[in-house]
N, C-alpha and C positions, 0 to 999 in steps of 0.2 A: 449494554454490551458487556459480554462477561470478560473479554479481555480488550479493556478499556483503553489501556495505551497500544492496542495494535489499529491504532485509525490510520495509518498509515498505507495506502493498499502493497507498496513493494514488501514492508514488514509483514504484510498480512499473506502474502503470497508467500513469503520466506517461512512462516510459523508455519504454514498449512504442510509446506513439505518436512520442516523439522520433524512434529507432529508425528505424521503420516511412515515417515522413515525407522520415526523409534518404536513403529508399531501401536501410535496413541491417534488410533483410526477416529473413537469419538470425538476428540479433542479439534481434531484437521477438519470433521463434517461439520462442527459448529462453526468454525471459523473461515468456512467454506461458503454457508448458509447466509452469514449476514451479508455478504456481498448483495448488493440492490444489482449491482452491474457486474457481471463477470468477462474478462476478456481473456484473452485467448493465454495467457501467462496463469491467470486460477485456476482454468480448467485444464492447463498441463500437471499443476503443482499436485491435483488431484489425483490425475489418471496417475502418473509416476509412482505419486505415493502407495496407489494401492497395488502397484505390479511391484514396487521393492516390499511390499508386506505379504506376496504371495495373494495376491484377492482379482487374479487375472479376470473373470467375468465381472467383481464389480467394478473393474477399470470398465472394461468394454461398457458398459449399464452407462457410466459418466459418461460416455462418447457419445452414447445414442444423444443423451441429454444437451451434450453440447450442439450436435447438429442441427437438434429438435430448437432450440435459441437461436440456432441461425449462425453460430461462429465456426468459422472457417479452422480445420488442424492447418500445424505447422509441419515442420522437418519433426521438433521433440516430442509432440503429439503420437507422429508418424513412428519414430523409436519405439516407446513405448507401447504403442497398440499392438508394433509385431512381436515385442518382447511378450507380450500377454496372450495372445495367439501361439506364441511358440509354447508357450507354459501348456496351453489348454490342447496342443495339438488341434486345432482349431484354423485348419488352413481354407476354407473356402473364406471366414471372414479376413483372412490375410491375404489370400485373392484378391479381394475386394479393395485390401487398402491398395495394394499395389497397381491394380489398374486405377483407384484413383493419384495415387500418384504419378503414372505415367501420365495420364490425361492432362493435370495439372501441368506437370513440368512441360508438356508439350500447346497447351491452347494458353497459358495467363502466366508463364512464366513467375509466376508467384511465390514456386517452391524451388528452391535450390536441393539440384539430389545429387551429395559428394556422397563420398564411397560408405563413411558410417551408414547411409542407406541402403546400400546395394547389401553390406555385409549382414544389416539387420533381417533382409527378405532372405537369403541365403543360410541365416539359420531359422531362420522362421520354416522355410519348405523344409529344409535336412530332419528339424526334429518334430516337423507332423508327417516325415517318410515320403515328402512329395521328392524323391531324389530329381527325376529328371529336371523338376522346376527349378532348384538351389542348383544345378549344373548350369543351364540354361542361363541364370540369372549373372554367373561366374563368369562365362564365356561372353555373354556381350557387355563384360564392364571395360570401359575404354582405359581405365586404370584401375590396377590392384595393389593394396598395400599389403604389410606380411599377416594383419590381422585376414582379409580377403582368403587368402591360403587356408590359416589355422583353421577358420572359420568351416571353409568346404572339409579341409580334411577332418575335422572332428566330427562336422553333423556327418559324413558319408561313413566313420568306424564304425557306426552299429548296425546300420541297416543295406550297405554298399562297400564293405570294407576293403573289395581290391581295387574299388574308384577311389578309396583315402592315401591307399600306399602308389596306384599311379598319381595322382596328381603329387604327393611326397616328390615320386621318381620326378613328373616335370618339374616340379620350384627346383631342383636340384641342378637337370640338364642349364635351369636358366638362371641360375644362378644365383637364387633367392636365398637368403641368409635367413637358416631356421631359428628357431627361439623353442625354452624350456615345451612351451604349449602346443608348439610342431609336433613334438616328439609328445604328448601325453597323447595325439588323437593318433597317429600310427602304430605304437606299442598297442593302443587299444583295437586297433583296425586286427593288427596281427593276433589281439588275443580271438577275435568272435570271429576272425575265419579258421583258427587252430594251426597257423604261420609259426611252430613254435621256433624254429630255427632263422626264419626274418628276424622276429620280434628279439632273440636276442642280437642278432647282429646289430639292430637299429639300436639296443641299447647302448651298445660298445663303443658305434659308430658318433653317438650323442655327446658321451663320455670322451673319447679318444680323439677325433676329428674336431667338432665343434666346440670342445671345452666346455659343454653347458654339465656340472654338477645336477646328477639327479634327487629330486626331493622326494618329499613321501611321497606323491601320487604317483610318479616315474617307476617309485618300487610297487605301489598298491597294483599298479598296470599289470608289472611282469608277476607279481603274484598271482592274480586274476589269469594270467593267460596259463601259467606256469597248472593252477589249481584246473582249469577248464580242459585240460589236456589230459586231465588225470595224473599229471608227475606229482604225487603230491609229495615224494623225499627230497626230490627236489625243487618243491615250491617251500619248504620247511628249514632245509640248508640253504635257501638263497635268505631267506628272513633272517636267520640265524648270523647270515656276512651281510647285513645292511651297515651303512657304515653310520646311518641316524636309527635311534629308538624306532622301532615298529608301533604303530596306533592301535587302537581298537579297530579301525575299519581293515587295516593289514590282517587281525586275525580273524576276525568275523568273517571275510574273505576266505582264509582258510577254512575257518569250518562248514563253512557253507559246503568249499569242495569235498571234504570229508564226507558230508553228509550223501551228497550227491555219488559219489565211489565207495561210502561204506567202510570209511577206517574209523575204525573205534579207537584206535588208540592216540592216533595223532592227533582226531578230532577232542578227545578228552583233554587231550596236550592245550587244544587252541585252545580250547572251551576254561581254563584254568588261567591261564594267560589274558584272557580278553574278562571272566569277571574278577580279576584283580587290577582290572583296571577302571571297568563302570559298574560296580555293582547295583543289581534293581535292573537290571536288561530282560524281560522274561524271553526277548527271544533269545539270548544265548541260551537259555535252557532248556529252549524248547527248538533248539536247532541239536543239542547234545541227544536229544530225548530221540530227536526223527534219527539222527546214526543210529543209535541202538535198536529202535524199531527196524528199520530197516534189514539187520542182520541178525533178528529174532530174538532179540538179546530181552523179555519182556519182563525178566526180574529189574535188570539195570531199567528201562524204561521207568518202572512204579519207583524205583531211587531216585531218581533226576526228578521225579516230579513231585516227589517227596520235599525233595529239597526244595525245588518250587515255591511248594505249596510255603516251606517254614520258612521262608524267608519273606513272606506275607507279600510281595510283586504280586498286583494284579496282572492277567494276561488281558490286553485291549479288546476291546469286543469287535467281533469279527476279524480278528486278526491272523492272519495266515503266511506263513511264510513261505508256502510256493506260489499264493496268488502274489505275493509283492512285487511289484515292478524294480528289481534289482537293478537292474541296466536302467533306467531312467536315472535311480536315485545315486546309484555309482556317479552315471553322468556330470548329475546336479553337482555332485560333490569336486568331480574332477575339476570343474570349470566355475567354482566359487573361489573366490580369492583368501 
């Protein structure tokens, strides 16, 4: 046994997920392997690990495996699987869990399903765009807590965004006390319906009424809505009165809008700003590159790729910046801790 003092199976269950968490996926499959007997606590430490390492399908691959052995999921099994399905947009196999958990809880009594479940399917449907399901799945929960809320209103801002700002209006009628993460899934509701005059009120209202201090995502929100609206002097002068340092993702934001409305000049503005801060990004310079393109500018275009080019950044293969799923990876980003 290569790690001889893990004969332990709790310590060995405890490695597999340490392991598996820091991203040492080899290390958690060996120690995964020697089990003779696996019970239902290994094959969680498993599935977990590899949905915190981003490896959503080979979670699922372990599930089949665990079936195929005959061991029953639990409630953390149950987390997990929809957390991995939500990754994969992959809602019929979270379908699936979810009628087997009805079924469960309603014939063997076996699984307990408190609200962490309900909240789990409910982003699970919101961000494989099943809206009506994650509504559905809201309304008949006999109890919600405020994560229940964030939950509907943030998966409904992308794809349902005035179902994100009514349900906001009802937690308010009833009196539900919002939190920082209320307000990142509304501002974002009001940027991708083009709300620009909600989305600031909600800001103010965040600020001024509930006392919640806005952090960088709250500003990354109002830039994104500010830049999608085409204000972009005034997506520039709100950056400018942040009352924290701006990130890379805050100007990358900008330029992207730049790009998309054709300001050369402020987009250059961002594009200076954002590689003093990550240099070796080739998409800021190939987001600099598409402004000038876009407004024929095809001397400055061979510049910016001049530069590119001497600053030796490979550009990723296949890589594209209008095919990126921005709003996914925005998302990812909003709702990481």
């Amino acid at each position: 046994m290569r790690h001889g003092f893990a004969s332990n199976e709790y310590v060995k269950n405890a490695l597999i997920l340490f392991h598996a968490n820091c991203g040492d996926l080899e290390i958690a499959s060996e120690l995964f392997d020697e089990f003779k007997e696996k019970d239902v606590v290994t094959w969680n430490a498993m599935i977990s690990g590899y949905v915190s390492c981003g490896c959503p399908k080979e979670a699922l691959s372990i599930f089949k495996e665990m079936r195929d052995a005959g061991e029953h999921p639990d409630v953390v099994t149950v987390l997990s699987l929809l957390s991995a399905c939500a990754d994969l947009g992959d809602s019929e196999t979270g379908k699936r869990i979810h009628l087997y958990v009805l079924e469960t809880a309603s014939v063997s009594r076996s699984m307990y399903i408190g609200t962490p479940v309900w909240n789990a399917l409910i982003d699970m449907y919101a961000k494989c765009g099943s809206i009506d399901s994650a509504i559905q799945v809201f309304r008949g929960m006999k109890e919600r807590d405020l994560s229940s809320w964030n939950t509907l209103i943030v998966g409904l801002a992308l794809h349902h965004a005035e179902g994100s700002i009514e349900t906001f209006k009802e937690m308010q009628r009833l009196k539900v006390w919002p939190n920082e993460v209320t307000f990142i899934g509304v501002i974002l509701a009001c940027s991708h319906s083009g709300r620009v005059n909600e989305g600031r009120q909600y800001f103010r209202l965040m600020k001024d009424v509930y006392k919640i201090e806005p952090n960088i995502k709250h500003y990354g929100c109002m830039v994104d809505m500010l830049g999608r609206a085409g204000l972009l002097e005034e997506a520039f002068m709100f950056v400018e009165s942040m009352e924290i340092e701006p990130n890379a993702i805050v100007w990358r934001t900008l330029l992207g809008a730049c790009r998309i409305y054709g300001n050369v000049e402020l987009g250059k503005y961002a594009n200076e700003k954002l590689l003093g801060m990550r240099k070796g990004e080739s998409g800021d310079y190939m987001l600099l590159s598409n402004i000038y393109a876009s407004t024929g500018e095809w001397e400055r275009v061979q510049k910016v790729r001049k530069m590119f080019d001497d600053t030796g950044v490979k550009k990723p293969s296949g890589y594209s910046l209008i095919e990126e799923d921005d709003d996914r990876l925005m998302m990812k980003y909003l709702l990481s801790s």
